[in-house]
C-alpha positions in Angstrom: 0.0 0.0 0.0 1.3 3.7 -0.5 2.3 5.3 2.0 1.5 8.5 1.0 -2.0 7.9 -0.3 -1.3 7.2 -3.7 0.2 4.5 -5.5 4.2 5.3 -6.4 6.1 4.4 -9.9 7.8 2.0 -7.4 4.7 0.2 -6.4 3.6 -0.2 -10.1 7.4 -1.0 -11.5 6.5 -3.9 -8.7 3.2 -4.9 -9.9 4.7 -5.4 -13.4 8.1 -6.9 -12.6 9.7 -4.5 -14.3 12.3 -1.1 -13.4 11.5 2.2 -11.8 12.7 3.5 -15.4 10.6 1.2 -17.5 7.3 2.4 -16.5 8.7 6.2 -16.5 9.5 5.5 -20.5 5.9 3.7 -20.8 4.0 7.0 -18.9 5.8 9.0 -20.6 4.8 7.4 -23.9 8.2 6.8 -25.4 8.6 3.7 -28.0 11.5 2.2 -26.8 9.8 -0.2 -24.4 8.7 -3.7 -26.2 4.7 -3.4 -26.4 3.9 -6.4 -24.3 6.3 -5.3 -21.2 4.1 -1.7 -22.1 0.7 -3.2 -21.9 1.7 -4.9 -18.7 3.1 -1.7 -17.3 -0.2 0.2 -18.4 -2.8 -2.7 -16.8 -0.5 -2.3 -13.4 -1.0 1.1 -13.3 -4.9 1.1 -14.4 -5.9 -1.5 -11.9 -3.5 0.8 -9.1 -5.0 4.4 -9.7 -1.5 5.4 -10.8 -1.3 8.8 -11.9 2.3 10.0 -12.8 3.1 13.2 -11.3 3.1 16.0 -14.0 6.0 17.7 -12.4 8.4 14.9 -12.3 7.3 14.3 -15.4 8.3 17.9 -16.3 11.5 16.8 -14.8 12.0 14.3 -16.7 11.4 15.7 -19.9 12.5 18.9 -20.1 9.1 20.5 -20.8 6.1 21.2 -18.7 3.7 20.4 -21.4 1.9 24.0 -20.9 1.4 26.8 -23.1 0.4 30.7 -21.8 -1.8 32.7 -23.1 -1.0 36.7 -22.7 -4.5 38.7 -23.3 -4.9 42.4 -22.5 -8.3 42.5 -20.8 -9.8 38.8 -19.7 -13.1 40.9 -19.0 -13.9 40.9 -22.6 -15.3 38.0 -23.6 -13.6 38.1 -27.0 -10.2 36.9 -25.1 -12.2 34.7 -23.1 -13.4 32.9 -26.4 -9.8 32.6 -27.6 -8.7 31.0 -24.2 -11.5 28.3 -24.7 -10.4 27.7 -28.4 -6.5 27.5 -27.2 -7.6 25.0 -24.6 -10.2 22.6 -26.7 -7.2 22.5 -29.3 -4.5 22.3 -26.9 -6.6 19.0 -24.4 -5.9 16.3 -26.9 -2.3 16.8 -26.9 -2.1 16.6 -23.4 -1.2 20.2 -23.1 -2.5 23.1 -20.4 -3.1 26.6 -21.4 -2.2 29.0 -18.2 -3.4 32.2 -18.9 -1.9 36.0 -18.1 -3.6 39.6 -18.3 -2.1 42.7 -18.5 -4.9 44.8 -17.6 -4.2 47.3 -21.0 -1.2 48.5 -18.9 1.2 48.4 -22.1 4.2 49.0 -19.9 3.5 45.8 -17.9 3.1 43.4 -21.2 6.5 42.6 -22.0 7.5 41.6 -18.5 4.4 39.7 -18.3 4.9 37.9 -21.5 8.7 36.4 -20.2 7.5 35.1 -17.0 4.4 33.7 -18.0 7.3 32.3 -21.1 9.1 30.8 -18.2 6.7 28.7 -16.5 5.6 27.3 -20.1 7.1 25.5 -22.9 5.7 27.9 -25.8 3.2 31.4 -25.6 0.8 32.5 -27.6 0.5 36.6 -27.6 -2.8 37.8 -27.9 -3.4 41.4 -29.2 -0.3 42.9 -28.0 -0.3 46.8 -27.5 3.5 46.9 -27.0 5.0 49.1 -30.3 5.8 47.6 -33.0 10.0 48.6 -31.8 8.7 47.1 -28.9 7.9 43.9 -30.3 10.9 43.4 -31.9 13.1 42.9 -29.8 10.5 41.0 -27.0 9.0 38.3 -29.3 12.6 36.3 -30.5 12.9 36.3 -26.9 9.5 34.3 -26.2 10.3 31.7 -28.9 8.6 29.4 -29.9 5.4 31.8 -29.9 2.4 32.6 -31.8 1.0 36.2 -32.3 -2.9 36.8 -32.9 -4.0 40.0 -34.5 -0.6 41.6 -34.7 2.3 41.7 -37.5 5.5 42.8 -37.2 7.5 43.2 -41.0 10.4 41.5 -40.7 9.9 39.2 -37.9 8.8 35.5 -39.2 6.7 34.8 -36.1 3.6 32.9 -36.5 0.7 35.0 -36.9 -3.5 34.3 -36.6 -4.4 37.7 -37.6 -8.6 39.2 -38.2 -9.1 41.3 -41.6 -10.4 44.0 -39.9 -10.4 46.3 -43.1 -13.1 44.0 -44.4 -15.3 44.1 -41.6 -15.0 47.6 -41.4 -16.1 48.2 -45.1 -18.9 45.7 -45.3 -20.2 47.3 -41.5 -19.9 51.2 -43.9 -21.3 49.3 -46.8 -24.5 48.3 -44.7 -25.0 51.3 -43.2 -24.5 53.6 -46.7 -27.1 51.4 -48.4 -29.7 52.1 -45.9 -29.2 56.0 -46.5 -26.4 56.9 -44.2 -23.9 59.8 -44.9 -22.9 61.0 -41.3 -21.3 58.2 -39.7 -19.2 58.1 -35.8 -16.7 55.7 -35.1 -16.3 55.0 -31.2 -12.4 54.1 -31.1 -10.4 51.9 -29.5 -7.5 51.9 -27.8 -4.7 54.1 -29.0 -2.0 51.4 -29.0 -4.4 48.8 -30.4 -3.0 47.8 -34.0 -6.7 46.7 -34.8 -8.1 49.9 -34.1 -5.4 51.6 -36.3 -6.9 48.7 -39.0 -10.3 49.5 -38.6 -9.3 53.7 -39.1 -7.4 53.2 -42.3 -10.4 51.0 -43.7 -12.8 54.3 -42.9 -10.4 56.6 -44.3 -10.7 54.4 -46.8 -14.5 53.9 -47.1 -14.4 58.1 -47.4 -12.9 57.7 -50.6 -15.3 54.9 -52.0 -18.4 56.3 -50.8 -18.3 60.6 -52.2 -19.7 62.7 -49.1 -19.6 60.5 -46.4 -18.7 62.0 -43.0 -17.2 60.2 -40.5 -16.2 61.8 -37.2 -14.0 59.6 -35.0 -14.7 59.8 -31.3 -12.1 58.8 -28.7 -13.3 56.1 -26.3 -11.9 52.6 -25.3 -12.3 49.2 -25.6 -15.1 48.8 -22.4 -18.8 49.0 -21.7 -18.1 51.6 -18.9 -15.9 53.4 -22.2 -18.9 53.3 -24.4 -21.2 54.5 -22.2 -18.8 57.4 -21.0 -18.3 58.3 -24.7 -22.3 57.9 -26.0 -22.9 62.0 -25.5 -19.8 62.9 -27.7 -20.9 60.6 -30.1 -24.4 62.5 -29.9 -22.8 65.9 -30.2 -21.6 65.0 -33.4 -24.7 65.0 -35.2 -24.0 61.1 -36.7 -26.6 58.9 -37.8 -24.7 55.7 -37.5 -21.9 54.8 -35.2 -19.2 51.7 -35.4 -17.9 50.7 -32.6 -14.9 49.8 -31.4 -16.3 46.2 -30.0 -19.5 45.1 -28.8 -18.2 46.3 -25.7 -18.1 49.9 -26.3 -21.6 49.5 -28.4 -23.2 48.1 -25.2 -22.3 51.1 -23.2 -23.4 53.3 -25.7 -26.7 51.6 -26.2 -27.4 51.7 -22.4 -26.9 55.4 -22.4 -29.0 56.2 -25.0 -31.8 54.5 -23.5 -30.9 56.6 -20.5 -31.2 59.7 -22.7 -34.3 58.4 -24.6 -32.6 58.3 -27.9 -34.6 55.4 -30.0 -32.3 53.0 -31.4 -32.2 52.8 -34.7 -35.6 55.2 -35.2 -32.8 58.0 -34.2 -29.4 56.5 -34.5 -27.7 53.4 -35.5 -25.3 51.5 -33.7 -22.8 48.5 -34.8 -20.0 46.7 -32.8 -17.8 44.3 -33.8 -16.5 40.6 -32.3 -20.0 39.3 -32.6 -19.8 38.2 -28.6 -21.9 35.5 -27.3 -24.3 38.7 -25.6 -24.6 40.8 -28.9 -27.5 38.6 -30.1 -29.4 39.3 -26.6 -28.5 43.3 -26.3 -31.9 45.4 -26.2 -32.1 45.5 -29.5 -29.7 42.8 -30.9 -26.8 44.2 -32.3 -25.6 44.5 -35.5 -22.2 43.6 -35.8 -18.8 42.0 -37.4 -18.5 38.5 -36.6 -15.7 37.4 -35.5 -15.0 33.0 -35.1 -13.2 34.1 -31.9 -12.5 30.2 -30.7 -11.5 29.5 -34.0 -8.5 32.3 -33.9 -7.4 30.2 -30.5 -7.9 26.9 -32.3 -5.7 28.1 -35.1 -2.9 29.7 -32.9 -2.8 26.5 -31.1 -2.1 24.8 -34.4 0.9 27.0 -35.3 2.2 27.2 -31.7 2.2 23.0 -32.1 4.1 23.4 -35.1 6.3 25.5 -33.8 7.2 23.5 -30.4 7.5 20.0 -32.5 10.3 22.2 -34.5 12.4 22.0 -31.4 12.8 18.6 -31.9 12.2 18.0 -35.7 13.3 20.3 -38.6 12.3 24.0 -38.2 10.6 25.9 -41.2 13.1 28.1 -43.2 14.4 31.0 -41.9 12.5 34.0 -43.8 9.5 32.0 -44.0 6.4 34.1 -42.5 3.5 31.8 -41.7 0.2 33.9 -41.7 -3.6 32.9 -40.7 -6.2 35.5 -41.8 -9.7 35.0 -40.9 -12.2 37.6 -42.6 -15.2 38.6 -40.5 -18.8 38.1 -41.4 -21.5 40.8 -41.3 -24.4 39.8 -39.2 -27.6 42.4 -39.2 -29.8 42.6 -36.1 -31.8 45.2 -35.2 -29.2 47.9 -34.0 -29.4 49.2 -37.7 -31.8 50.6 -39.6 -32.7 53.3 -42.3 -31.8 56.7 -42.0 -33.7 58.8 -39.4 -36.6 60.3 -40.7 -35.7 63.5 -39.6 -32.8 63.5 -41.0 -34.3 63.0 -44.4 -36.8 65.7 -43.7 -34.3 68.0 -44.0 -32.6 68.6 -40.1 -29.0 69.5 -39.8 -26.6 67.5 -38.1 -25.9 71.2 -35.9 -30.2 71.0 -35.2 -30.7 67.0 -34.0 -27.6 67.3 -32.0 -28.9 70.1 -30.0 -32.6 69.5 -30.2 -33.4 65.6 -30.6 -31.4 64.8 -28.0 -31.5 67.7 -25.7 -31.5 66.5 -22.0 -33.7 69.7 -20.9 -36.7 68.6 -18.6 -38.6 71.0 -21.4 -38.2 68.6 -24.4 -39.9 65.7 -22.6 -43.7 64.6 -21.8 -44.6 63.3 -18.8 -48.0 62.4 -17.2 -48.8 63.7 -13.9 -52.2 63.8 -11.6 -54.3 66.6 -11.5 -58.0 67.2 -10.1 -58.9 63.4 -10.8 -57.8 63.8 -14.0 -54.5 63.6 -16.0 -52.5 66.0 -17.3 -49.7 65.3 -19.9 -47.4 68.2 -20.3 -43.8 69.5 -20.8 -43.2 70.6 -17.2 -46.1 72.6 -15.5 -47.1 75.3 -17.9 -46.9 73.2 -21.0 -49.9 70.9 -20.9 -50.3 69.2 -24.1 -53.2 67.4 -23.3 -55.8 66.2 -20.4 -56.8 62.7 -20.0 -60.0 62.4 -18.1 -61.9 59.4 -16.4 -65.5 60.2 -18.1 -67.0 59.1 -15.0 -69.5 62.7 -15.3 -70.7 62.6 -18.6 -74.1 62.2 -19.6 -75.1 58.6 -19.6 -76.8 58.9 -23.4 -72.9 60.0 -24.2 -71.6 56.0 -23.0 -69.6 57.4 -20.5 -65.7 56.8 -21.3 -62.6 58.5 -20.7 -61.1 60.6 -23.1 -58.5 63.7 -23.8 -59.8 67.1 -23.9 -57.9 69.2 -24.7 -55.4 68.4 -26.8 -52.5 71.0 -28.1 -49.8 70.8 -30.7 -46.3 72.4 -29.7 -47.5 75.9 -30.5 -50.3 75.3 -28.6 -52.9 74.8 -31.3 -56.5 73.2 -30.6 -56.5 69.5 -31.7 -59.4 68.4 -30.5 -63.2 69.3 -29.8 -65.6 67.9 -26.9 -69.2 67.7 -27.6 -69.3 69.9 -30.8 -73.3 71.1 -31.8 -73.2 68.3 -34.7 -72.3 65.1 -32.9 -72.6 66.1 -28.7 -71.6 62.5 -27.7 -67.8 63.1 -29.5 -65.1 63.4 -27.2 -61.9 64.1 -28.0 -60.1 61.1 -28.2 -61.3 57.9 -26.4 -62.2 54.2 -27.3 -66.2 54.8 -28.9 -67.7 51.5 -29.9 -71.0 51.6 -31.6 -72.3 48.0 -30.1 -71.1 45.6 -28.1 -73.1 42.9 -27.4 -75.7 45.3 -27.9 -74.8 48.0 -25.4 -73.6 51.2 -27.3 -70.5 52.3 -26.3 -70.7 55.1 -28.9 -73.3 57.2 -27.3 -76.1 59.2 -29.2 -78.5 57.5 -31.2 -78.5 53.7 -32.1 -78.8 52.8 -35.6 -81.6 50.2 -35.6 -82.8 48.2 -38.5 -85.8 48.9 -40.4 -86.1 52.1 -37.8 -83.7 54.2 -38.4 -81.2 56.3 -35.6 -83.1 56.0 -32.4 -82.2 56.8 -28.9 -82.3 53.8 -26.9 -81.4 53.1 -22.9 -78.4 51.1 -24.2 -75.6 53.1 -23.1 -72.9 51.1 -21.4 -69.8 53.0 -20.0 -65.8 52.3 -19.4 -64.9 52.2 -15.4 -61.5 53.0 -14.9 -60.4 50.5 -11.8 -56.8 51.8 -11.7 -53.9 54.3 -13.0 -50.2 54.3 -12.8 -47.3 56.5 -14.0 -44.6 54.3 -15.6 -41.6 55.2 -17.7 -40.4 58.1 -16.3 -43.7 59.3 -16.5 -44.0 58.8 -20.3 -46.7 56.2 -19.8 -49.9 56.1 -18.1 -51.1 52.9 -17.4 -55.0 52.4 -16.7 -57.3 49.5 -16.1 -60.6 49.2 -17.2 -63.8 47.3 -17.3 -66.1 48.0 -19.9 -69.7 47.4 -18.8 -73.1 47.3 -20.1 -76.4 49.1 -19.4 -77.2 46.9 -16.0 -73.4 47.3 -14.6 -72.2 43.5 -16.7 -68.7 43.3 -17.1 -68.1 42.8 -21.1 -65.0 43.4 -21.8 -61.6 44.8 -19.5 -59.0 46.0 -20.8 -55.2 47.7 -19.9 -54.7 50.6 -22.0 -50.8 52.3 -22.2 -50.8 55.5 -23.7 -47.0 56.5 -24.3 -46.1 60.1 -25.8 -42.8 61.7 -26.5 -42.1 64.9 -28.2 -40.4 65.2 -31.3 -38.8 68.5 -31.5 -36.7 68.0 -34.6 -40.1 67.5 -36.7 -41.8 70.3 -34.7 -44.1 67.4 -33.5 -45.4 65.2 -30.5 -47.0 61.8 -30.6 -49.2 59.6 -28.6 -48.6 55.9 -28.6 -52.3 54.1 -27.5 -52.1 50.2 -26.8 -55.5 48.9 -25.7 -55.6 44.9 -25.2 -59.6 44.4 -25.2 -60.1 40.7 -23.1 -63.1 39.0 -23.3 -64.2 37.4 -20.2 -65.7 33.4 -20.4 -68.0 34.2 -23.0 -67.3 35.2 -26.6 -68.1 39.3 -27.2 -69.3 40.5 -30.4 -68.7 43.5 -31.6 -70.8 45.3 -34.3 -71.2 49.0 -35.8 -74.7 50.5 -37.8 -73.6 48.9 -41.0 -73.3 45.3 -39.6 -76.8 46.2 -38.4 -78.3 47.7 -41.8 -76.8 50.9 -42.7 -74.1 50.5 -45.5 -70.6 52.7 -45.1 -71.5 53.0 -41.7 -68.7 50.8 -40.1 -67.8 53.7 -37.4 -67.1 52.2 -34.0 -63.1 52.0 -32.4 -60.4 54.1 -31.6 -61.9 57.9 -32.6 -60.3 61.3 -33.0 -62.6 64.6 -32.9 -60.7 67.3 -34.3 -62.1 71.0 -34.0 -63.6 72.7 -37.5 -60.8 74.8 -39.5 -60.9 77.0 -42.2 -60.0 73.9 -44.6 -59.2 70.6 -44.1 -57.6 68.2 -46.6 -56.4 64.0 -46.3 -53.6 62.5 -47.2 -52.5 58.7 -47.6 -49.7 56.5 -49.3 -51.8 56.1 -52.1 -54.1 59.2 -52.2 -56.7 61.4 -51.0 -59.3 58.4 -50.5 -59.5 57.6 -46.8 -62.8 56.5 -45.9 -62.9 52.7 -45.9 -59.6 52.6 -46.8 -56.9 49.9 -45.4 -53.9 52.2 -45.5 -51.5 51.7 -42.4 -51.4 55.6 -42.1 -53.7 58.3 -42.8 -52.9 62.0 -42.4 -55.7 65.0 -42.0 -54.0 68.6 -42.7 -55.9 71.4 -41.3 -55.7 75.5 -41.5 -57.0 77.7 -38.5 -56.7 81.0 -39.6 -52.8 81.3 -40.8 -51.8 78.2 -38.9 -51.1 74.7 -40.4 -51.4 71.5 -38.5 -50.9 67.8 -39.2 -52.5 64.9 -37.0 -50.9 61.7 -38.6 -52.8 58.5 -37.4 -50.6 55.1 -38.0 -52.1 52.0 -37.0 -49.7 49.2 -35.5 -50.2 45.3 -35.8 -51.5 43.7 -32.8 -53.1 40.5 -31.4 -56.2 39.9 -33.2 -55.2 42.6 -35.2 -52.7 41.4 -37.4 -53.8 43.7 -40.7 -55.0 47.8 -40.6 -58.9 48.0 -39.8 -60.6 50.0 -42.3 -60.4 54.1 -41.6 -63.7 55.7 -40.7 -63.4 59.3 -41.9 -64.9 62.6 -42.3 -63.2 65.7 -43.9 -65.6 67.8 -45.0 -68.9 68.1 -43.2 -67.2 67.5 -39.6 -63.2 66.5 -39.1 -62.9 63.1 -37.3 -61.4 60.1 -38.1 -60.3 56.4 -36.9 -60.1 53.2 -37.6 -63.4 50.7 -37.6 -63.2 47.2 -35.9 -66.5 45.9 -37.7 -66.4 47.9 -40.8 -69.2 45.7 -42.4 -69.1 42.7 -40.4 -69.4 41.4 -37.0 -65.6 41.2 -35.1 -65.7 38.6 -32.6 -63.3 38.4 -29.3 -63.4 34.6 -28.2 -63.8 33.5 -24.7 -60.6 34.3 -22.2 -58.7 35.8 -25.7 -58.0 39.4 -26.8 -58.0 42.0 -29.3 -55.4 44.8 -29.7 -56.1 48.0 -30.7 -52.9 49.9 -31.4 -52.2 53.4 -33.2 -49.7 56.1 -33.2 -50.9 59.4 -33.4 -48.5 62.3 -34.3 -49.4 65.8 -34.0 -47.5 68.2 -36.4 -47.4 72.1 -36.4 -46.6 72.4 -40.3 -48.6 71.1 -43.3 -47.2 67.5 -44.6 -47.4 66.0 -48.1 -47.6 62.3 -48.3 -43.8 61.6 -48.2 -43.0 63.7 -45.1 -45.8 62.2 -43.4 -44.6 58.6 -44.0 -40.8 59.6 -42.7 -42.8 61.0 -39.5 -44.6 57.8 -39.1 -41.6 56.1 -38.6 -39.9 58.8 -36.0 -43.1 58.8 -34.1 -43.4 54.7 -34.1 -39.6 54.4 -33.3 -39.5 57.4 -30.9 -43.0 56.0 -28.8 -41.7 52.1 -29.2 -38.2 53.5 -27.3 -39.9 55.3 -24.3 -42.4 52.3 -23.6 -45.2 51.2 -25.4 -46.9 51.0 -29.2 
C-alpha cells in the first residue's frame, strides 16, 4: 500500500516486474519499451490508480507540457473565447493553457509575457499593445510563440491575424445602403493595431463612398468606455456609429436609453466581435463577426508546429506563416434606415442640440391633477388632459377621453361635444355596439327604424392608473360594462407620448388589449346592423372645425374605408397649419390595418373601424389589440414627409415604452 496515499512508480514498477525506469518510459509514452512489457506496465497502473506526477514528469522531460496565453483585458469575452479555443485545441495533446492579463497596462506586457514564457514551454501573444520597436526585440525572446491579431514586417513569427479592413467596409457598406452619410466611429484603444486597421479602412471607405462624413470619437475598448463616450458621439450630429467592440456598443446603447434616444428610429449603432451577448443586447446588435474560438484553435495549431520544430526540422528562416480570418457581417436590429428627420431635412448642428436635448422641457410626462390627467412639458406646458368620463351624460356611453389636446405651438387638436355630434369626445375608445350596449353614445342605428335613442348606453370604469416610464406612460385599467353594470370586456390601455422637436411634432402611442371574459363578445357597428358605409365604432379622433381641411395617404386622397397603415388629415386655422398623422400598429387579433372611418368635409374626425361591415368577434378568455400612433405636427405634410414622420413617431413612442 502507499504510504502517502497514492500508488508510487515504485509500487507499479513492482506490480509489473519490471524497473523504476521502465514504467517512467511507458508513462511518458516513449517507444523504446517492447509493447507487451508496455501493456503490462499500463494494466499495473490502471488497476492501481497510478497517476504519474506531472512535475516529475516535467522533470524528466525537459518540458512542462503548458502553453500561456497573454491577453490584454480577460473581462472581454472576446479573449475569453480565444482562451476556450486554445484549450479545446491544446486537451488532446495533453497540453494546459495558463493564462496572463495585462490589464491594457502596455508598460506591464513585455514583463508579463517572459514570465508567463518561463513557467511554459511555448506562448501565444494575444493582441499585443507593445509598439511595433517594442515587439521586436521581445517576441525572439519568447520563442517558440504565436502572435494573434498583430504583424510585425520583418519578424517570421507565426501569426493568426482578423481582416479587420473587411469588416470595417462591409459594416460602412450596410450602413450607406440604408441612407447613411454621417457616420461616428467609437475608437479603440490608441495602441491597439486593430483599431489603427479599422481607421485606415474608414479613411478608406471616405474615398469609395463621395460625401460620407465620418467623425472619429475617442473612447476605449469597455462597456463603462462606451457609455462614457455615447454623448460625444451624440454631439456629433452622426446617424450611424461603429464601434470599437460590442463592448463599447453596449455602453453606448445603455446610455442612450438613458437619454431616450430610440435605437435605430434616431441613431444606429454597430459593434464588432460578434460576442456571445450581442444577439441578446436590447435591440440585438448588429455587428462584425468574429470565429473568436477559431483564432485560438488556429494559434494553437501553429504554436504546435512550432514546439515540435524543437525537436524536428524547423521551417526556413525567412519564411512568414500567416492565418487571416475575414469577418462576417451579421444584421440585427441595431441598424436601420436613416432617421426620418434627418431626411426631412434637419442639420446635423439641429438633431444634435434638439433631438437629444436633456432639458426637462423637451420631454412629456404624465402627472395627476384634479382626478384627471394632465400630460405636459413641465407645468405650464400641458399638451393634453386625460379624463376618467365618470361625469358625462349617460346617453354620451360614459368613457374616458382627452380634452384638450394642443400641438407644440399650442394649437386646438381636439373638440368635446361639438353642436353636430354632442356624444364626440376628444379622443377615447367609442364603440358603436357591443353585445348590444352602445359604447358610442347618441342615437343607435336600428334596423328597419332608423337612428333611435335607446337606454343602451354602457360605460368604461377606470379601476386603476399608474405613472410608468419616467412618466412617459400612463397605465389604466378598465372594465367595460353594459347598461345593467355587466362586465363585457376589461382592458389595460398604455398610452406612451414623447415629443419630437426635430419634426416640430409630439406623438401619442395608445395600446388597448380588449379581453373577453368566459364568454365570446361580439362586436358590431350601424352597418353590420343595416346601414351601408356606416362601419364607425373603435379608436376615434374629434378634431375641432378649420378654415380647410384636406387627407392624405400613401396612395391618395381616399381615406374612408380605406386599409392604408397611415392616414394623415392637414388642417388650416386661420394662418396656422397642422398635421395629426394616425398610423395603425399590428396587434393581437389585429394582425392587418382595420378599415379608416373618416370625415373631412362636413365634420373633421377620423379612426379606424373594428366591424367595418361585419361582425368582429373576441373569443372567450382571448383578446383584441387595438394599437395606433398618433403624431401631431405644427406644419402642413405631403404624403412623403408624413410617412418619414410615421416612422420617427413609431420608433420614438416604441423606445420610451409602449406602441
Amino acid at each position: 500500500m502507499s504510504r502517502s496515499g497514492g500508488p508510487t512508480i515504485d509500487e507499479v514498477a513492482t506490480a509489473a516486474g519490471v524497473s523504476r525506469a521502465t514504467v517512467s518510459r511507458v508513462m511518458n509514452g516513449r517507444s523504446s519499451v517492447a509493447t507487451d512489457i508496455a501493456e503490462r506496465v499500463r494494466t499495473a497502473a490502471q488497476e492501481l490508480r497510478y497517476q504519474p506526477s506531472r512535475v516529475a514528469r516535467s522533470l524528466s522531460l525537459g518540458r512542462t507540457n503548458s502553453v500561456a496565453l497573454v491577453v490584454p483585458d480577460l473581462a472581454n469575452p472576446m479573449f475569453q473565447q480565444i482562451l476556450r479555443g486554445t484549450m479545446a485545441a491544446a486537451a488532446p495533446h495533453d497540453y494546459r493553457v495558463l493564462v496572463a492579463e495585462t490589464a491594457e497596462n502596455t508598460g506591464d506586457e513585455a514583463e508579463v509575457a517572459l514570465e508567463a514564457r518561463q513557467r511554459c514551454d511555448a506562448l501565444v501573444l494575444a493582441a499585443p499593445r507593445t509598439s511595433e520597436e517594442a515587439l521586436r526585440d521581445l517576441l525572439p525572446r519568447l520563442e517558440p510563440v504565436v502572435v494573434i491579431n498583430r504583424h510585425v514586417p520583418g519578424l517570421t513569427v507565426p501569426s493568426v491575424r482578423v481582416d479587420y479592413a473587411a469588416g470595417v467596409r462591409s459594416m460602412v457598406d450596410h450602413l450607406v445602403a440604408l441612407g447613411h452619410r454621417e457616420l461616428a466611429y467609437a475608437a479603440g484603444p490608441r495602441s491597439s493595431a486593430s483599431n489603427a486597421l479599422r481607421a485606415r479602412a474608414l479613411d478608406d471607405a471616405r474615398e469609395r463612398h463621395p460625401g460620407l462624413r465620418v467623425t472619429t470619437v475617442p473612447c476605449g475598448p469597455t462597456v463603462d468606455a462606451g457609455y462614457r463616450a455615447a454623448d460625444r458621439v451624440l454631439a456629433t450630429g452622426a446617424t450611424g456609429v461603429i464601434a470599437f467592440n460590442d463592448l463599447v456598443a453596449f455602453g453606448l446603447l445603455a446610455r442612450l436609453n438613458e437619454a431616450g434616444v430610440a435605437v435605430p428610429g434616431d441613431l444606429s449603432i454597430a459593434g464588432f466581435d460578434d460576442i456571445e451577448l450581442a444577439r441578446y443586447a436590447t435591440p440585438s446588435l448588429t455587428t462584425a463577426a468574429v470565429p473568436q474560438a477559431d483564432l485560438g484553435r488556429r494559434a494553437w495549431e501553429l504554436l504546435h508546429a512550432r514546439v515540435l520544430g524543437a525537436e524536428r526540422a524547423r521551417p526556413a528562416a525567412g519564411d512568414e506563416v500567416a492565418l487571416h480570418v475575414t469577418p462576417g457581417l451579421v444584421v440585427r436590429g441595431s441598424t436601420g434606415p436613416v432617421p426620418p428627420a434627418r431626411r426631412l431635412g434637419v442639420t446635423s448642428a439641429d438633431l444634435a442640440s434638439r433631438a437629444h436635448a436633456r432639458d426637462e422641457q423637451v420631454r412629456a410626462r404624465w402627472r395627476e391633477a384634479d382626478d384627471d390627467w394632465v400630460l405636459g412639458l413641465g407645468d405650464d406646458r400641458p399638451l393634453g388632459r386625460y379624463s376618467r368620463g365618470a361625469s358625462m351624460p349617460g346617453v354620451h356611453s360614459p368613457r374616458p377621453f382627452l380634452h384638450p389636446v394642443h400641438s407644440l405651438r399650442g394649437v386646438a387638436m381636439t373638440a368635446k361635444s361639438p353642436v353636430d355630434h354632442r356624444h364626440h369626445y376628444g379622443v377615447s375608445m367609442a364603440v358603436a355596439d357591443v353585445d348590444g350596449t352602445s359604447h358610442w353614445g347618441g342615437r343607435t342605428y336600428v334596423r328597419d327604424q332608423g337612428p333611435t335613442l335607446l337606454a343602451n348606453h354602457g360605460r368604461q370604469q377606470v379601476s386603476g392608473t399608474v405613472v410608468t416610464d419616467d412618466g412617459a406612460t400612463l397605465v389604466q385599467q378598465l372594465s367595460w360594462l353594459d347598461e345593467r353594470g355587466g362586465v363585457q370586456l376589461t382592458e389595460e390601455r398604455r398610452l406612451t407620448a414623447v415629443v419630437l422637436p426635430e419634426v416640430d411634432a409630439w406623438a401619442l402611442g395608445w395600446h388597448g388589449t380588449l379581453r373577453a371574459g368566459d364568454a365570446d363578445v361580439e362586436i358590431g357597428s350601424p352597418a353590420t346592423n343595416g346601414r351601408p358605409g356606416a362601419g364607425y365604432g373603435g379608436w376615434f379622433w374629434r378634431l375641432p372645425s378649420g378654415d380647410e381641411a384636406r387627407a392624405v395617404t400613401p396612395a391618395g386622397p381616399d381615406v374612408h374605408g380605406s386599409r392604408h397603415p397611415w392616414v394623415a388629415v392637414t388642417r388650416r386655422s386661420g394662418s396656422a397649419w397642422t398635421t395629426l398623422v394616425l398610423a395603425q400598429r399590428p396587434g393581437v387579433g389585429s394582425p392587418e390595418p382595420s378599415p379608416w372611418f373618416a370625415r373631412v368635409t362636413d365634420y373633421v374626425g377620423l379612426g379606424p373601424a373594428l366591424a367595418w361591415d361585419t361582425v368582429r368577434r373576441v373569443r372567450a378568455g382571448s383578446a383584441l389589440d387595438v394599437r395606433l400612433v398618433a403624431t401631431v405636427v405644427d406644419r402642413r405634410l405631403d404624403a412623403d414627409e408624413a410617412q418619414q414622420v410615421v416612422d420617427l413617431a413609431v420608433a420614438r413612442v416604441g423606445a420610451a415604452g409602449a406602441a
